[in-house]
N, C-alpha and C positions, 0 to 999 in steps of 0.2 A: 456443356460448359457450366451449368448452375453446380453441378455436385462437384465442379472443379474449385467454383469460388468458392462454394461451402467451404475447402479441406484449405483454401488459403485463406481465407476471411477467420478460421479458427487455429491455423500456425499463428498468426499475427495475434491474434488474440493468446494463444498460448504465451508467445514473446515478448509482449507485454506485461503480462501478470508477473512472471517471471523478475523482468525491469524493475517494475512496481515495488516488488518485493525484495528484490534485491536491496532496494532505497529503503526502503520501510522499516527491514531490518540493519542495517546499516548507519542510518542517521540518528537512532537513538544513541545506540555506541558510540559516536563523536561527540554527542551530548554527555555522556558519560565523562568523559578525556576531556573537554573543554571547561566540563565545570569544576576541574580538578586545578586547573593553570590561573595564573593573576592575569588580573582584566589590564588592558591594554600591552599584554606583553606582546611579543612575536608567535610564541606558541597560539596565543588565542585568537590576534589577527589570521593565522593560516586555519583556525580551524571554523571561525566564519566564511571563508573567502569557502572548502571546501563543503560547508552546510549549505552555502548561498546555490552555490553548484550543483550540486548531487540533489537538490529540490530541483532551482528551477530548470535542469538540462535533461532529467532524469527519472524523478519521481512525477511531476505534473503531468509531463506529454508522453509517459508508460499511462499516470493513470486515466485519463482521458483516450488514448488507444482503446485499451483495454475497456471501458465502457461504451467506446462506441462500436467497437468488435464484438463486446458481448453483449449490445442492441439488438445489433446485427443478427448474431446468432440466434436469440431468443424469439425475435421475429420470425427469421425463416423455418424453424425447427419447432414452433410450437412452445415453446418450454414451458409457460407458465396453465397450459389446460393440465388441471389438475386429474380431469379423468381420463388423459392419456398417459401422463409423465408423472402422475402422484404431486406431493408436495414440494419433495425435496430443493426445488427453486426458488420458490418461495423464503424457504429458510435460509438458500444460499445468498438469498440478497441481503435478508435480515444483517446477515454474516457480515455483507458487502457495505452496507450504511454505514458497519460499526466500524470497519476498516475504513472507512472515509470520515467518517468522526473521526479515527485517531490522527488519520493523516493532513487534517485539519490545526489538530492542536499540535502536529510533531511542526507543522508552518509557522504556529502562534510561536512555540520555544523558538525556532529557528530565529525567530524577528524579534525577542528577548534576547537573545545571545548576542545579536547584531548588535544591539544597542545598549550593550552591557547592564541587563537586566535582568539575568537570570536572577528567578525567587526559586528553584527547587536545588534538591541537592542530590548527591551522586546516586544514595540509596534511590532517589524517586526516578531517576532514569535508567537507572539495572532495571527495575522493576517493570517501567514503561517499554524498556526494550522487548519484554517478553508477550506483551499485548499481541501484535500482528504475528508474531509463531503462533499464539493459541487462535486466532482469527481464522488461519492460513488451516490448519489441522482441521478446523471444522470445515470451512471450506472445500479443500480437497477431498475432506472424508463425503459430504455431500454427494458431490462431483462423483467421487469415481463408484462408491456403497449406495448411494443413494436411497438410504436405508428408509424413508419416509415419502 
C-alpha cells in the first residue's frame, strides 16, 4: 500500500503544480488587460472580481497542495541526500522560493488593483508575465534532466 500512496501522494502533487501554474501564468495576463481599462469602469470591476478569484480559489490552495505533496514526497523518497540524488533539489527549491517570491508580489498587484492602485504599467506586466514560464523551465528541466 506505501508504493500505492507514493504514485497518489505524487498525481496530487503533479495536479497541483499544474493548478499553480495554470494561475501563475494566467494572473499576470489580466494584470496586463486591466491595466489597460479606466479605473472604476465595468471592465475593471470584472477584472478584480476575476483576479480576487483565480488567487484566492485557485492559485493559494494549488500552491499549498503542491508544497505539502512535495513535503510529502521529499520526505519519503530521500530527495534532499545529496549523495544518493546529487544536487539537483536543492536547486529545485532554490527555483521554488523564487516562484513564491513572485507569487507573493502577483497578491501584492492583485490588492493594488483592488483598490485602484495600480503603480506599474502594461510593459511591466508583459514582462512580469514571463517570470514563472522561466521559473517553470528550470524547474521541470531539474525534475526530469536532473543534470546536477
Amino acid at each position: 500500500m506505501d508504493g500505492d500512496l507514493y504514485h497518489w501522494i505524487k498525481a496530487l502533487h503533479i495536479i497541483a503544480i499544474i493548478s499553480w501554474m495554470a494561475g501563475m501564468l494566467y494572473l499576470p495576463r489580466i494584470f496586463v488587460y486591466h491595466s489597460q481599462v479606466k479605473i472604476g469602469s465595468e471592465a475593471s470591476e470584472m477584472f478584480k472580481l476575476m483576479e480576487r478569484r483565480l488567487l484566492r480559489l485557485i492559485i493559494n490552495p494549488a500552491m499549498i497542495v503542491a508544497f505539502a505533496s512535495g513535503l510529502w514526497l521529499i520526505n519519503y523518497t530521500n530527495a534532499l541526500d545529496t549523495q544518493q540524488n546529487g544536487s539537483w533539489m536543492h536547486y529545485k527549491l532554490l527555483l521554488i522560493v523564487a516562484m513564491t517570491i513572485c507569487h507573493g508580489f502577483f497578491a501584492r498587484y492583485r490588492r493594488q488593483f483592488a483598490n485602484d492602485k495600480n503603480m506599474h504599467s502594461i510593459k511591466f506586466y508583459r514582462i512580469l508575465n514571463e517570470v514563472p514560464t522561466v521559473l517553470m523551465i528550470g524547474i521541470v528541466i531539474l525534475v526530469v534532466v536532473r543534470p546536477v
